[in-house]
PASEBA-1860 file (N, C-alpha, C; in nm, 3 decimals):
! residues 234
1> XXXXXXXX> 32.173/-18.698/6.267/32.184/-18.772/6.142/32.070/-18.736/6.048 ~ 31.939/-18.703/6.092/31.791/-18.674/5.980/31.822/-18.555/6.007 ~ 31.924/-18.462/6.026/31.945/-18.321/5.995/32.043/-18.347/5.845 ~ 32.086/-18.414/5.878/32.247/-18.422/5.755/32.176/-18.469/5.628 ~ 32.062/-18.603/5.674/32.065/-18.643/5.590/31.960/-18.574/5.494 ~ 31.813/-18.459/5.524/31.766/-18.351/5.476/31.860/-18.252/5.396 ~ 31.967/-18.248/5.509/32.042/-18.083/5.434/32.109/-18.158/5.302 ~ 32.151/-18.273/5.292/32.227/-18.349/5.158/32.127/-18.371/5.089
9> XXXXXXXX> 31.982/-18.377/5.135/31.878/-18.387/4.982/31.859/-18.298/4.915 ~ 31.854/-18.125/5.026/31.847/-18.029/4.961/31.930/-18.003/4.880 ~ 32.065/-18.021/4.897/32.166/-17.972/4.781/32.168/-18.016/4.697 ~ 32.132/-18.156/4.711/32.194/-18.252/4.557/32.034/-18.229/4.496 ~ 31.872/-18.176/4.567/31.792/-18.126/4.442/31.825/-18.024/4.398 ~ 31.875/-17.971/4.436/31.947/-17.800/4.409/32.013/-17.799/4.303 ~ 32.108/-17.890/4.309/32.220/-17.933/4.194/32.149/-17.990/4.105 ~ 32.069/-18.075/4.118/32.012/-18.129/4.003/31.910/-18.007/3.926
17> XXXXXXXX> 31.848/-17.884/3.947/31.803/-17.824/3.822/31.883/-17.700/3.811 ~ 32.011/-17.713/3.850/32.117/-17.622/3.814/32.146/-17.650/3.668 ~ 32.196/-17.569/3.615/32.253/-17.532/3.482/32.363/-17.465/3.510 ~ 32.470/-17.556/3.494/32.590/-17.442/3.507/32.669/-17.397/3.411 ~ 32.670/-17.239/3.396/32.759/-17.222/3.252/32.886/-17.223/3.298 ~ 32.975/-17.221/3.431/33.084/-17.250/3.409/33.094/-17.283/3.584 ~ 33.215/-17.354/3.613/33.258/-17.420/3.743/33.273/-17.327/3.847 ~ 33.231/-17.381/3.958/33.256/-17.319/4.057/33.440/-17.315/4.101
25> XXXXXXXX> 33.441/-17.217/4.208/33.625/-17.190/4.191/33.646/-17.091/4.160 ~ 33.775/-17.054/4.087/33.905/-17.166/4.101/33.920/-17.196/4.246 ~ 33.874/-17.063/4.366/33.932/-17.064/4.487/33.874/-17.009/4.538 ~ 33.804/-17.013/4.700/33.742/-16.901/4.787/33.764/-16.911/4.915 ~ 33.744/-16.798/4.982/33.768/-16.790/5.116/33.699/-16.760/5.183 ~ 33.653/-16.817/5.329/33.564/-16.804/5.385/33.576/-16.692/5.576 ~ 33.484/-16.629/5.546/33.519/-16.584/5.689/33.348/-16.550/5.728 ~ 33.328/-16.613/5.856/33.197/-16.614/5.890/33.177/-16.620/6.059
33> XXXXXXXX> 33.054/-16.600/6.071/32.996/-16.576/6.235/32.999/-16.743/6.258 ~ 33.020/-16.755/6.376/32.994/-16.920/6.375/32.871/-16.944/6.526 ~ 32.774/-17.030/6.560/32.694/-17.039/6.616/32.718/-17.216/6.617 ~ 32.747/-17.208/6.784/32.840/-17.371/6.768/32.733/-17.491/6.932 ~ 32.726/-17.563/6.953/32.656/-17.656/7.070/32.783/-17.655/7.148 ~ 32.779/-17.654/7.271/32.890/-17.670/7.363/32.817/-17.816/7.427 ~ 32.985/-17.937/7.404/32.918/-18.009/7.554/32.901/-17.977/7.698 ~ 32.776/-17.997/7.754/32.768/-17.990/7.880/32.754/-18.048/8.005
41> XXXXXXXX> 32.789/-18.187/7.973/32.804/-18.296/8.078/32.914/-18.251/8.167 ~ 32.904/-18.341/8.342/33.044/-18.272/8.385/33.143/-18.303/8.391 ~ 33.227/-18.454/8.297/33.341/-18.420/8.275/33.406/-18.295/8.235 ~ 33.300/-18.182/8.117/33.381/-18.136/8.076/33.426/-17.989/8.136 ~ 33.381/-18.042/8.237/33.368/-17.929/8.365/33.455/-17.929/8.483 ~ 33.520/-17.835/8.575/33.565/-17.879/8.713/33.482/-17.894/8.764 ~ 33.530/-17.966/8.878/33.384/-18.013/9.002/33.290/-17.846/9.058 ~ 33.173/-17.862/9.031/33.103/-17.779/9.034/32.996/-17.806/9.156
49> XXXXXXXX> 32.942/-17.702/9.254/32.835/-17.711/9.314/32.701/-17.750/9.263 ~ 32.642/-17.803/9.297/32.490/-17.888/9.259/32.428/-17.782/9.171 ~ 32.379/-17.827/9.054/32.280/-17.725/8.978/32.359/-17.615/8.930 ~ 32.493/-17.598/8.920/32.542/-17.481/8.851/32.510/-17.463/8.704 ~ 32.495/-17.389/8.634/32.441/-17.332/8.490/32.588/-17.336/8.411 ~ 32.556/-17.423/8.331/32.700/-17.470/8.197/32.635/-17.382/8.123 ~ 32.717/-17.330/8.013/32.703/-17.308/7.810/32.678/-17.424/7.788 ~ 32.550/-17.455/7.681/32.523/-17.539/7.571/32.548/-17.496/7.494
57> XXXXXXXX> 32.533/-17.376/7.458/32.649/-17.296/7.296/32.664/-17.213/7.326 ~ 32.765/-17.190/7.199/32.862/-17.069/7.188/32.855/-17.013/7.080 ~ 32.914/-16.870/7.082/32.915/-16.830/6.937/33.064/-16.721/6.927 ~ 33.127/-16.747/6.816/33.257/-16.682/6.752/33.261/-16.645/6.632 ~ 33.399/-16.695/6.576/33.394/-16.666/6.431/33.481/-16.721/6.321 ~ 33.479/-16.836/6.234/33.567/-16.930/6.145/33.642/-16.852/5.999 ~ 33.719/-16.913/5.957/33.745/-16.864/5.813/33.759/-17.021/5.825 ~ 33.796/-17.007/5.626/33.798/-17.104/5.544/33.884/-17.100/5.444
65> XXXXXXXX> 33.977/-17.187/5.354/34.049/-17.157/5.257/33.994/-17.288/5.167 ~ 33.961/-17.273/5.051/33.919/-17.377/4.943/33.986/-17.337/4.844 ~ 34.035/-17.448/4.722/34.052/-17.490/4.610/33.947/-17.601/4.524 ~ 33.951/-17.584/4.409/33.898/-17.641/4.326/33.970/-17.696/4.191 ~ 33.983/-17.848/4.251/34.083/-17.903/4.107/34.026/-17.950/3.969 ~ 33.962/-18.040/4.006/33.865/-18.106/3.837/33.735/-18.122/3.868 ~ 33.680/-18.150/3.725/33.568/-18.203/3.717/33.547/-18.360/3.799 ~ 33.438/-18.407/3.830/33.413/-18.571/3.848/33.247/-18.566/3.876
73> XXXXXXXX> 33.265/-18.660/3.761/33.116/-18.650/3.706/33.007/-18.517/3.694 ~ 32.919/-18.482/3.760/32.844/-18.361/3.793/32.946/-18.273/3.893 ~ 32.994/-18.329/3.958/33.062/-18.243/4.078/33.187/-18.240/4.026 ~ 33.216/-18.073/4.090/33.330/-18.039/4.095/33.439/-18.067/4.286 ~ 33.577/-18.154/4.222/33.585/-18.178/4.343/33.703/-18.071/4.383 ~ 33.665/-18.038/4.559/33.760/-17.923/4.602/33.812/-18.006/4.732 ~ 33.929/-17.971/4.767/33.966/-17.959/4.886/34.037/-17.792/4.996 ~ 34.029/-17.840/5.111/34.054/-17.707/5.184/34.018/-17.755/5.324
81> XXXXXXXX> 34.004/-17.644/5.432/33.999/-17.670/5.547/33.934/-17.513/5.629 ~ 33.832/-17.561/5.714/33.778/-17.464/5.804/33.827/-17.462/5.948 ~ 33.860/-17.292/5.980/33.866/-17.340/6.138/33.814/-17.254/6.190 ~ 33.749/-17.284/6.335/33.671/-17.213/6.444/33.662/-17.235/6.557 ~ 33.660/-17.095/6.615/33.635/-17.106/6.773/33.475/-17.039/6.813 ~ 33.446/-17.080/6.923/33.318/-17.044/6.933/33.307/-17.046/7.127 ~ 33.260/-16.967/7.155/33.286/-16.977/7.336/33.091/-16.935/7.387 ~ 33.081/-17.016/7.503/32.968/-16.999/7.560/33.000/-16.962/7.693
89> XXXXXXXX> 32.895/-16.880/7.757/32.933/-16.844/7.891/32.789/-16.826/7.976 ~ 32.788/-16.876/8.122/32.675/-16.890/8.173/32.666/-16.854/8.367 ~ 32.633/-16.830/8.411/32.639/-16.741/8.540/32.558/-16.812/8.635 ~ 32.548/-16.831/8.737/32.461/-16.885/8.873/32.495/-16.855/8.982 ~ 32.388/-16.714/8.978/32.376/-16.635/9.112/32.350/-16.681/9.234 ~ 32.351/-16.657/9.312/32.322/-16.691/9.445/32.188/-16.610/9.503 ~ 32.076/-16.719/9.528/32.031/-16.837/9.503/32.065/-16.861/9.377 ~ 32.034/-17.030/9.360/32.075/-17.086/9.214/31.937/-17.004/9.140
97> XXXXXXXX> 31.959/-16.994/8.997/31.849/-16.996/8.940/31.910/-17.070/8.815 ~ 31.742/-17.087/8.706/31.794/-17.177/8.582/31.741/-17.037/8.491 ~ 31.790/-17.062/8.377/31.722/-16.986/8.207/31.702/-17.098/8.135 ~ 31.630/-17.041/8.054/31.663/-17.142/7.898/31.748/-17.191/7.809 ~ 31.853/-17.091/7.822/31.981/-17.062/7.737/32.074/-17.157/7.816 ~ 32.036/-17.232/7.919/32.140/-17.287/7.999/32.134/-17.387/8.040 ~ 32.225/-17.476/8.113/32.136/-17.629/8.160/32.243/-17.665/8.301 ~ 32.182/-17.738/8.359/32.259/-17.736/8.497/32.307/-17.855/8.460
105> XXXXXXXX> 32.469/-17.857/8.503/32.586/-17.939/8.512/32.561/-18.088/8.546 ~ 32.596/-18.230/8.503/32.535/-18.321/8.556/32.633/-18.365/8.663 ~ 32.569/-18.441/8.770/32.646/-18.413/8.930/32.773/-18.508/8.921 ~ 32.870/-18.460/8.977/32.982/-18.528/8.950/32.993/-18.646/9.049 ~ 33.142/-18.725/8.983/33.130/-18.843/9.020/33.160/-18.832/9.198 ~ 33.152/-18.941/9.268/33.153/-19.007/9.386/33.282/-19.011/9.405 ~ 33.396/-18.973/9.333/33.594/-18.970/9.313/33.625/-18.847/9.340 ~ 33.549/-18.751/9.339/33.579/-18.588/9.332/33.578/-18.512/9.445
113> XXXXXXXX> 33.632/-18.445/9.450/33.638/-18.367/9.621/33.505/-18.283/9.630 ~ 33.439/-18.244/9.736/33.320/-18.229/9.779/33.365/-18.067/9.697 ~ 33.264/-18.045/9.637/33.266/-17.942/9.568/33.189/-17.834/9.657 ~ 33.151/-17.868/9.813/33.110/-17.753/9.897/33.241/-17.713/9.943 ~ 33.372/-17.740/9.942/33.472/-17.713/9.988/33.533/-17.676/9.891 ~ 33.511/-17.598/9.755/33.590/-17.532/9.647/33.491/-17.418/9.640 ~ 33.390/-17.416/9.613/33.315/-17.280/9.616/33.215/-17.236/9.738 ~ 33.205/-17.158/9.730/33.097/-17.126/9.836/32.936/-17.137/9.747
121> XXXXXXXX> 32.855/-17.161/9.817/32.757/-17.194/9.767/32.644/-17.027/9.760 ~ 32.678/-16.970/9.858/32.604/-16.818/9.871/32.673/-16.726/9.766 ~ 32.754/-16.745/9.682/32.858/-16.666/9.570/32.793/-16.730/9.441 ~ 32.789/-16.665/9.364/32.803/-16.660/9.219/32.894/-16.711/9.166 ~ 32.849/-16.823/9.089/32.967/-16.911/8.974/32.965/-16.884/8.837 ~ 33.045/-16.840/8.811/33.068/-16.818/8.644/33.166/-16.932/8.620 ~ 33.093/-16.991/8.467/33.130/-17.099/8.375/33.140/-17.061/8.246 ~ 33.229/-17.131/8.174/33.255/-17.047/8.017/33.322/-17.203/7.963
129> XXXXXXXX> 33.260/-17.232/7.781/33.333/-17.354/7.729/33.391/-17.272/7.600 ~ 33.483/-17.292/7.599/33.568/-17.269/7.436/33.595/-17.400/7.415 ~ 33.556/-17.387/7.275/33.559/-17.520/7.147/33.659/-17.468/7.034 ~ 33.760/-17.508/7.012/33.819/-17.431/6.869/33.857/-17.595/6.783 ~ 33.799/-17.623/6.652/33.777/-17.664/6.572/33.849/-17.703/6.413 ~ 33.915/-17.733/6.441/34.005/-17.753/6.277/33.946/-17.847/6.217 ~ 33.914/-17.809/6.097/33.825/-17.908/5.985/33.885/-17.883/5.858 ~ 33.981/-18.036/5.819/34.014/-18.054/5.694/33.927/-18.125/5.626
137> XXXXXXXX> 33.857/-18.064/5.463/33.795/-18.128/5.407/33.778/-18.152/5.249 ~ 33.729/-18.245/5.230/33.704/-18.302/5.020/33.556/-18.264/5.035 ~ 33.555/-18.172/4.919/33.411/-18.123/4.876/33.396/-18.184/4.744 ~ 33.244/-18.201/4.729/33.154/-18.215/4.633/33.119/-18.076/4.577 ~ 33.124/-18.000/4.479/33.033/-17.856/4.453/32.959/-17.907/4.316 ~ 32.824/-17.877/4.359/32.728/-17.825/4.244/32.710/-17.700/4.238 ~ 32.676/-17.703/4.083/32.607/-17.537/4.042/32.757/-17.448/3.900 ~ 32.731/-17.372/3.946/32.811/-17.253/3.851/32.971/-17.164/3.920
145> XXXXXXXX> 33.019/-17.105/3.887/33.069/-16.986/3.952/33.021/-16.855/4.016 ~ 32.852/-16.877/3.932/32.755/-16.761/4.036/32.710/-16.800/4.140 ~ 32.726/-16.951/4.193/32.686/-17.002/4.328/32.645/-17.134/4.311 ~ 32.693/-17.165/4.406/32.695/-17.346/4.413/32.665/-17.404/4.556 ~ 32.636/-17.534/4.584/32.620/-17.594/4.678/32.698/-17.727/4.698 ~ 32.728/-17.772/4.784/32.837/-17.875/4.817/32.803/-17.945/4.926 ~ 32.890/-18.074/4.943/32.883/-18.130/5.065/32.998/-18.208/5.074 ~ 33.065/-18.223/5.169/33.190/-18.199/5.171/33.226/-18.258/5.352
153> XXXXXXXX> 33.316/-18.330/5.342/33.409/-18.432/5.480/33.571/-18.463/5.511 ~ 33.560/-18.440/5.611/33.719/-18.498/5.644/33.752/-18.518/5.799 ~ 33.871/-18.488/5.861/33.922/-18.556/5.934/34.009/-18.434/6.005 ~ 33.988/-18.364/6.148/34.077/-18.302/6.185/34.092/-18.309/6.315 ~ 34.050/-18.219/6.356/34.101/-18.207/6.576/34.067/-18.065/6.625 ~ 33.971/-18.105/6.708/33.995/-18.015/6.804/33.997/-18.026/6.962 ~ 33.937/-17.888/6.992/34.018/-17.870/7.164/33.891/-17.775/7.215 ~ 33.850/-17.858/7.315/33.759/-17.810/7.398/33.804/-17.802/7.558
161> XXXXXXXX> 33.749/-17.678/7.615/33.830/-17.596/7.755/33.708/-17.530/7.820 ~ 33.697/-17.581/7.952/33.613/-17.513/8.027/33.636/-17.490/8.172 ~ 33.591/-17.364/8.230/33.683/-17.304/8.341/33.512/-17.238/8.429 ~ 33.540/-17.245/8.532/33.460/-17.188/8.599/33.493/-17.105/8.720 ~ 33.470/-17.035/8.796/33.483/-16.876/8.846/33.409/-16.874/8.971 ~ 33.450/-16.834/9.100/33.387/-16.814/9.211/33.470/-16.796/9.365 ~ 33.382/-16.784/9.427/33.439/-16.790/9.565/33.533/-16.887/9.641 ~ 33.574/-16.919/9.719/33.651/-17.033/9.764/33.572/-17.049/9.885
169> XXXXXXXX> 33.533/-17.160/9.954/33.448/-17.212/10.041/33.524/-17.163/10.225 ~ 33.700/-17.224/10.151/33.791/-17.259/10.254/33.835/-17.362/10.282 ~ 33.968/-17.383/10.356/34.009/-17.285/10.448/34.042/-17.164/10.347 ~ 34.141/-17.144/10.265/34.133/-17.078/10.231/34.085/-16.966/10.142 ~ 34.114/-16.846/10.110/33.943/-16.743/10.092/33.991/-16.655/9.926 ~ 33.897/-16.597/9.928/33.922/-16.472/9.796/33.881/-16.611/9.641 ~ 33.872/-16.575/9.569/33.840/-16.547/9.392/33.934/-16.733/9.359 ~ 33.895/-16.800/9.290/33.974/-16.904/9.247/33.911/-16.908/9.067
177> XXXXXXXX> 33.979/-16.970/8.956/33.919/-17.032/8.867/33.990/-17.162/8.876 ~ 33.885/-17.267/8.848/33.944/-17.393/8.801/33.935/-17.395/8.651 ~ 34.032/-17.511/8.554/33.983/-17.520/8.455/33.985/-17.687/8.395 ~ 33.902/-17.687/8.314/33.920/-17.853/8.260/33.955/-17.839/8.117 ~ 34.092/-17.877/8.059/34.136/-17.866/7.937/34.178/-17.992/7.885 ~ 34.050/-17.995/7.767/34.065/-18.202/7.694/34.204/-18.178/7.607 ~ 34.239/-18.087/7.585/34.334/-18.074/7.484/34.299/-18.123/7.340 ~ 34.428/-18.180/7.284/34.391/-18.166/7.093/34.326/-18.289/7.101
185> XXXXXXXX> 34.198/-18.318/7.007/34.139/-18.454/7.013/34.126/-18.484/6.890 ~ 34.173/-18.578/6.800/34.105/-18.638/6.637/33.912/-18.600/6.659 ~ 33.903/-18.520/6.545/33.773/-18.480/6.508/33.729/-18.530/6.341 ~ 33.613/-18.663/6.312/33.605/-18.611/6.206/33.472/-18.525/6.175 ~ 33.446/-18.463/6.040/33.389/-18.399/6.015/33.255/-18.395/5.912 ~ 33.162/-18.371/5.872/33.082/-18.398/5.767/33.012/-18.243/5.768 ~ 32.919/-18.215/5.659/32.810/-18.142/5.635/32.816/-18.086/5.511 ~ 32.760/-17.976/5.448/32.732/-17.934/5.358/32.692/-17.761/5.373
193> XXXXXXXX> 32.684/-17.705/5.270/32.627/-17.516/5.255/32.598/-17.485/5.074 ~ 32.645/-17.372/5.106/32.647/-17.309/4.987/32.654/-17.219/4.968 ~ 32.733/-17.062/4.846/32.763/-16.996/4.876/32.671/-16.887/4.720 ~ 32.625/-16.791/4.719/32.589/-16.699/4.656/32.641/-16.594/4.624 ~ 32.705/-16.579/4.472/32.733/-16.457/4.459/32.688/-16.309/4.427 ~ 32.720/-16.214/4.512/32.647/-16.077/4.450/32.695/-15.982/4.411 ~ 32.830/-16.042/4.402/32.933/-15.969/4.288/33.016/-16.077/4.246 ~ 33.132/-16.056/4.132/33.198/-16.125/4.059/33.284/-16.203/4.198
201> XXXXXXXX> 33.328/-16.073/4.259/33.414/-16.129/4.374/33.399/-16.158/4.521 ~ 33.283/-16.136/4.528/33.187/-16.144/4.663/33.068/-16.204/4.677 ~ 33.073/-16.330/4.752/32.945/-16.401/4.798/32.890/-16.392/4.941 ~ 32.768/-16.436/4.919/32.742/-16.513/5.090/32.698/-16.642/5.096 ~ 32.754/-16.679/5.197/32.696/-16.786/5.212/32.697/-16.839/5.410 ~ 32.625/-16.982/5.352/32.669/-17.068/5.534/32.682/-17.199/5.497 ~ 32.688/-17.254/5.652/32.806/-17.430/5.614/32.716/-17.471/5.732 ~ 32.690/-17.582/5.753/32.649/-17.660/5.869/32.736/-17.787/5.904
209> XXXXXXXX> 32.772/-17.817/5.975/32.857/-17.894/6.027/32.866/-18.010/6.129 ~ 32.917/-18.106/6.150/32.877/-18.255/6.262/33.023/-18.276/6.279 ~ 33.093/-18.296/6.365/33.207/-18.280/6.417/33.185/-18.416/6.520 ~ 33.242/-18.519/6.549/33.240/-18.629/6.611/33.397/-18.633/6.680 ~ 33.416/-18.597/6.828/33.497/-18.543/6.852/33.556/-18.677/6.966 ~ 33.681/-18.730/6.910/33.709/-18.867/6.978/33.753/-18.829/7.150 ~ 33.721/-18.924/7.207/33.749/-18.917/7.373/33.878/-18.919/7.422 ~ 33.933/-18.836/7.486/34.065/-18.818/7.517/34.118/-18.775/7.699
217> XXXXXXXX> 34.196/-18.805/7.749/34.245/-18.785/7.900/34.145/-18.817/7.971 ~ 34.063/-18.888/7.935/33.924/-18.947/8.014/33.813/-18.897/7.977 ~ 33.833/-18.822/7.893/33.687/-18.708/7.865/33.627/-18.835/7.748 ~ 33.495/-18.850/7.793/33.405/-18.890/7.682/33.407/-18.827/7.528 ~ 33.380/-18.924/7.413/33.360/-18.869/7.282/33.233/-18.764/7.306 ~ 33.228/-18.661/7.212/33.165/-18.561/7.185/33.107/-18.550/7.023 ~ 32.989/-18.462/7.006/32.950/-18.436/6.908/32.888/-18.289/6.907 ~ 32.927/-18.253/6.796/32.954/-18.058/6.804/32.863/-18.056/6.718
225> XXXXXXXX> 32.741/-18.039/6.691/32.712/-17.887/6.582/32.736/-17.798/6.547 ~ 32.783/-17.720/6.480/32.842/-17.592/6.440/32.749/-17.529/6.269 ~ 32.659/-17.428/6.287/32.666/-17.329/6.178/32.720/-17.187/6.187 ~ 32.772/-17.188/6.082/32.802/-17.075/6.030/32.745/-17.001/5.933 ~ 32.805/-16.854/5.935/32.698/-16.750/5.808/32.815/-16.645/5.748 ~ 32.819/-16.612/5.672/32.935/-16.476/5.623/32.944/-16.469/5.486 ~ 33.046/-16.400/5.446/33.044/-16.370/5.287/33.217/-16.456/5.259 ~ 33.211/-16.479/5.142/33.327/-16.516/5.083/33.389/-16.403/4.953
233> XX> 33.529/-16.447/4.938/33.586/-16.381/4.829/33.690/-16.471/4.757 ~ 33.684/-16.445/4.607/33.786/-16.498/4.517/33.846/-16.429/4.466
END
């Protein structure tokens, strides 16, 4: 929340010693790298051996489609919608070890089958989360048609999936994946960016994003971070 609520001071001082000789628009499109938080609690996980290494993020790649209808007040208001996928992936060799980049699984419940009898514990577990993201949203834009800043919300869904990889304990033997799939969940959305142009028809820009992702088939609510970076065109 004191991330959102910084990145919305910056824009709207931004906007305020803008001078704009003409509106941002009519229309742009976005296609960008995306750099996203994966949840890593272990619902969103199959039952995993003690201390296995989850993704806390991921990284992929979103587009965007915007319009821009009228004026209202200082801001120009747009609507449109972003979508993205973003996948993390994380490994635990045998012995366990930890990184930085990673965080060990929290231990599952006391309902779950002994997770020494799905993997072997002397094998290597590979874990991977895909997040894919639909974000419909009403923007605010300050600034010009040479570059503007916005902040901008709405209401969409997504789908988070995580699968993990390994040995089989026994009785029976060889390679298994399990997977845990929350399916489509109501997501809403908030944040703000801004985009720079360095030609008539080509900008860059990035978007930062808060995604509040409602609880579904038992899976706890979630909350996503997601930035993105890339160029746009009109």
């Amino acid at each position: 929340m004191r991330a959102g609520l910084s990145i919305a001071a910056l824009l709207l001082s931004t906007a305020a010693v803008a001078q704009p000789t003409s509106a941002p628009g009519p229309y742009i499109i976005d296609i960008r790298g995306v750099m996203s938080g994966l949840p890593s609690g272990s619902p969103f996980h199959a039952v995993l051996p003690e201390n296995t290494l989850v993704p806390r993020r991921g990284f992929g790649i979103g587009a965007g489609a915007h319009i821009y209808l009228s004026q209202l007040g200082p801001a120009r208001l747009g609507v449109g919608v972003d979508v993205a996928r973003a996948r993390g992936t994380a490994t635990t060799p045998a012995p366990t070890s930890t990184s930085p980049s990673t965080a060990p699984a929290a231990p599952s419940s006391s309902t779950d089958v002994s997770a020494a009898s799905i993997f072997r514990t002397d094998a290597a577990v590979d874990t991977a989360t895909t997040i894919t993201l639909v974000a419909p949203q009403v923007s605010f834009n300050f600034g010009s048609a040479d570059g503007w800043s916005y902040l901008s919300g709405g209401y969409g869904t997504a789908q988070i999936r995580g699968t993990a990889s390994g040995q089989l304990s026994g009785p029976a033997t060889g390679s298994a994946t399990l997977v845990r799939d929350q399916g489509w969940a109501s997501a809403a959305n908030y944040g703000g960016g801004a985009r720079w142009f360095l030609q008539e028809h080509l900008a860059v820009g990035f978007d930062l994003r808060f995604h509040r992702v409602r609880g579904t088939h038992g899976l706890p609510a979630s909350r996503i971070v997601a930035l993105s970076v890339g160029i746009s065109v009109r």
